[in-house]
BAFI-3210 file (N, C-alpha, C; in Angstrom, 3 decimals, decimal comma, padded with zeros to 6 digits):
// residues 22
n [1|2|3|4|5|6|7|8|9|10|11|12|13|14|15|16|17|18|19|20|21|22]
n.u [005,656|006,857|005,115|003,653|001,580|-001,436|-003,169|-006,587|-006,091|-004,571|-001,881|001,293|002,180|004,456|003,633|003,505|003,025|001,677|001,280|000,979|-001,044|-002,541]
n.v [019,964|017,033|013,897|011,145|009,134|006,956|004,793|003,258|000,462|000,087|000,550|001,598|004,903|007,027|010,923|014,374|016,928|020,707|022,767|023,246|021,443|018,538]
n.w [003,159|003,957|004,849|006,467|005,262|005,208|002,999|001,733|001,520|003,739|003,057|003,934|002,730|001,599|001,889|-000,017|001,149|000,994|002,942|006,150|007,249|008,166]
ca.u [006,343|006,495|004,222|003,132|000,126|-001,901|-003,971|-007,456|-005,991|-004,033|-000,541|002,032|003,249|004,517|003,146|004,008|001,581|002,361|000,898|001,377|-002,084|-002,818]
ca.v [019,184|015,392|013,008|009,809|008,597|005,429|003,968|003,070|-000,503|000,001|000,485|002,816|005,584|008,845|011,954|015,784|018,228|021,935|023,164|022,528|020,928|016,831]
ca.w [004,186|004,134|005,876|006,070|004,584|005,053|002,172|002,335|001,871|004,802|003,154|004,012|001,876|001,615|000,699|000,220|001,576|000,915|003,796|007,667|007,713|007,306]
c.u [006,008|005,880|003,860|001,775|-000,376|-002,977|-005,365|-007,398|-005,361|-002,333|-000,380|002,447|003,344|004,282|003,742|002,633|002,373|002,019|001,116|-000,055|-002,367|-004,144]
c.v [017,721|014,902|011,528|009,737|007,259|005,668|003,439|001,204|-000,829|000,031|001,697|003,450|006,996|009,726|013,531|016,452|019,542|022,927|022,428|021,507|019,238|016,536]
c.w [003,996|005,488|005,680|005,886|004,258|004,060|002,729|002,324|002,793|005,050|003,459|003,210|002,074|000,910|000,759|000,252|001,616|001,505|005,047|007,920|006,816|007,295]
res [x|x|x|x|x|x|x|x|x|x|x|x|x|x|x|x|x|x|x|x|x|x]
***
């Protein structure tokens, strides 16, 4: 499922996780 995902520099990007869990 797609999600968003912040960076440990603080950008935004998106990621795929293939499980319900972030």
């Amino acid at each position: 499922k797609w999600c968003i995902v912040i960076s440990s520099e603080g950008y935004i990007d998106f990621g795929f996780s293939v499980s319900d869990k972030i």
